[in-house]
C-alpha positions in Angstrom: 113.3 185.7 216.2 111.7 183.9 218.9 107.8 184.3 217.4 109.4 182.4 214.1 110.6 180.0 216.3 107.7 179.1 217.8 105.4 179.3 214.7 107.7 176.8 213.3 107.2 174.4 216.3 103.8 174.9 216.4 103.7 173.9 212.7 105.8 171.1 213.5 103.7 169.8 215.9 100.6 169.8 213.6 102.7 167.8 211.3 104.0 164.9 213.8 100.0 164.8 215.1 98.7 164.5 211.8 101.2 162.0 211.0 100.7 160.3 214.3 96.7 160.7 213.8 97.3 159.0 210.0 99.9 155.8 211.6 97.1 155.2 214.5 94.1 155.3 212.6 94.7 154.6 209.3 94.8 157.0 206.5 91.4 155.9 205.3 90.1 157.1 208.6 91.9 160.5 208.1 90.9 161.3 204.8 86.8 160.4 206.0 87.5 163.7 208.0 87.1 165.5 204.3 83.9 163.8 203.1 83.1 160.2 202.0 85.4 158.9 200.0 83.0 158.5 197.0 82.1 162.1 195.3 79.0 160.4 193.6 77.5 160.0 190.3 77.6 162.4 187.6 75.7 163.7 184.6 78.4 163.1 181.4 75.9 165.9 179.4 76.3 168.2 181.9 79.4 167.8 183.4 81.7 170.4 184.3 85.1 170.1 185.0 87.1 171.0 188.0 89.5 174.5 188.5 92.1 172.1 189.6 93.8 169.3 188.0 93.1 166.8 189.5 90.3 164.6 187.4 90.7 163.4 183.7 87.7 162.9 180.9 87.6 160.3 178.0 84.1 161.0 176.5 83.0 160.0 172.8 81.7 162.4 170.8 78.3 164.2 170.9 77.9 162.7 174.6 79.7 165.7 176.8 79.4 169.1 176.0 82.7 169.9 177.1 86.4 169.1 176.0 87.3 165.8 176.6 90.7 164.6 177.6 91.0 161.1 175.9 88.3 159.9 172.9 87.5 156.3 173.8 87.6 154.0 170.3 84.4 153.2 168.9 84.1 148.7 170.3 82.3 145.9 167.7 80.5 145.0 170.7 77.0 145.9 172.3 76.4 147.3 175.4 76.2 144.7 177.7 79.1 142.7 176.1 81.3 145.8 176.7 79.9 146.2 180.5 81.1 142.9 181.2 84.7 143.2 179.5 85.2 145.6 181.3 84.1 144.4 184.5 86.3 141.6 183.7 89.0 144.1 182.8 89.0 145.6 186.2 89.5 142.8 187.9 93.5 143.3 187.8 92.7 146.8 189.3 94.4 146.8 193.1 92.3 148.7 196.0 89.5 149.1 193.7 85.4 149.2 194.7 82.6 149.1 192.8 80.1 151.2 195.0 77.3 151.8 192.5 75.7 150.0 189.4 73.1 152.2 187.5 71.3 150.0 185.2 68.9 152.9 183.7 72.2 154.6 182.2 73.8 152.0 181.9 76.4 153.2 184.8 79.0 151.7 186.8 80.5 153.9 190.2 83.9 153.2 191.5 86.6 154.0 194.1 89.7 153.2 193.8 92.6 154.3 196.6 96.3 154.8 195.8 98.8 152.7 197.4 100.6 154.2 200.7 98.1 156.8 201.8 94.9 155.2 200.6 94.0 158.5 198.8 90.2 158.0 197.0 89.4 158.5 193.7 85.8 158.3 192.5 85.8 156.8 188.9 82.4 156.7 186.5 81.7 154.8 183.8 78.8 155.4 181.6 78.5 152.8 178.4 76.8 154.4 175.3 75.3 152.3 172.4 76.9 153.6 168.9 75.9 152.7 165.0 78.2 149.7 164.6 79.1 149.2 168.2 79.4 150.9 171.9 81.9 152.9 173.8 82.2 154.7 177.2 83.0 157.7 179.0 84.7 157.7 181.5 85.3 160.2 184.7 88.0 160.0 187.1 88.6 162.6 189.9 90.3 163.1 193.3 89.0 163.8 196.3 91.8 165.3 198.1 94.2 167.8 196.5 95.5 170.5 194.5 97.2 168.2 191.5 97.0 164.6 190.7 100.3 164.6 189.2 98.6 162.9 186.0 97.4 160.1 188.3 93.5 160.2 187.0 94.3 160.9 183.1 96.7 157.9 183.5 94.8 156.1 184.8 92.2 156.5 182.7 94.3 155.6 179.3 94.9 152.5 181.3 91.3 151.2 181.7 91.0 151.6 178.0 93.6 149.6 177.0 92.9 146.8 179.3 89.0 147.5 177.8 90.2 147.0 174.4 92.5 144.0 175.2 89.6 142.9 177.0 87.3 143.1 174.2 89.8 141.5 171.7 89.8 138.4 173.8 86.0 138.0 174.4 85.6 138.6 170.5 88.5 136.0 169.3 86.6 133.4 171.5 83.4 133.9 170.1 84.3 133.2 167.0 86.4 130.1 168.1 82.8 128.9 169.4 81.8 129.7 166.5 84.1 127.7 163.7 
């Protein structure tokens, strides 16, 4: 009885240190201890998913090779008009970073932390020229964990509503300008 005792203190004791560790230094500072906070870039043709849940995919057709979680609507807008809605659209996003901008793709690199523990997610977003438009894929994934509890798909949905709200408003001013 008394070895249980004692492996319960001891696991005790990891927990207050870690927690102690976390208050002191900051949980941004903690989670460094795993890796840099963003994953990188990725390839959306090549892409392969994670074992775990903890990432989400919207990718247009014909662009990944893989399923797709969410199929991003087709936008009456080119390339660079998109890119900047939605630049404009993340500008509501809280503890949010752009940390790369890929002009070659065209690709744009984010983290974004949650709220109490400052977990990182990295996001991609890769704009793709269509007939009658553009669109975007989009990648969101964790660093840390075994689930996201739906964090990255939601969040992902979310971006492309603002996106779309986004686009609606730069579109209904043009043609203002324009009458």
């Amino acid at each position: 009885m008394s070895i249980w005792l004692a492996v319960a203190g001891l696991f005790l004791c990891i927990a207050v240190g870690a927690a102690g560790a976390a208050w002191y230094f900051g949980p941004e500072r903690v989670w460094r201890l795993f890796g840099p906070a963003d994953l990188g870039p990725v390839d959306f043709e090549t892409l392969q998913r994670r074992p775990r849940p903890t990432d989400a995919l919207a990718c247009p057709n014909g662009l990944c090779r893989i399923e797709t979680d969410i199929l991003p609507p087709l936008y009456p807008v080119d390339v660079p008009t998109l890119r900047k809605a939605m630049g404009r659209a993340l500008m509501s996003e809280r503890r949010l970073t752009l940390v790369d901008i890929d002009d070659r793709l065209p690709q744009d690199r984010y983290v974004q932390r949650s709220e109490k523990l400052r977990f990182p997610d990295t996001i991609v977003v890769r704009y793709v020229a269509r007939a009658g438009g553009s669109t975007v894929a989009i990648y969101s994934r964790s660093q840390l964990g075994w689930n996201d509890l739906g964090v990255n798909h939601n969040r992902v949905e979310r971006w492309l509503r603002k996106l779309s709200r986004e686009v609606a408003k730069m579109r209904s001013g043009a043609e203002a300008v324009r009458q």
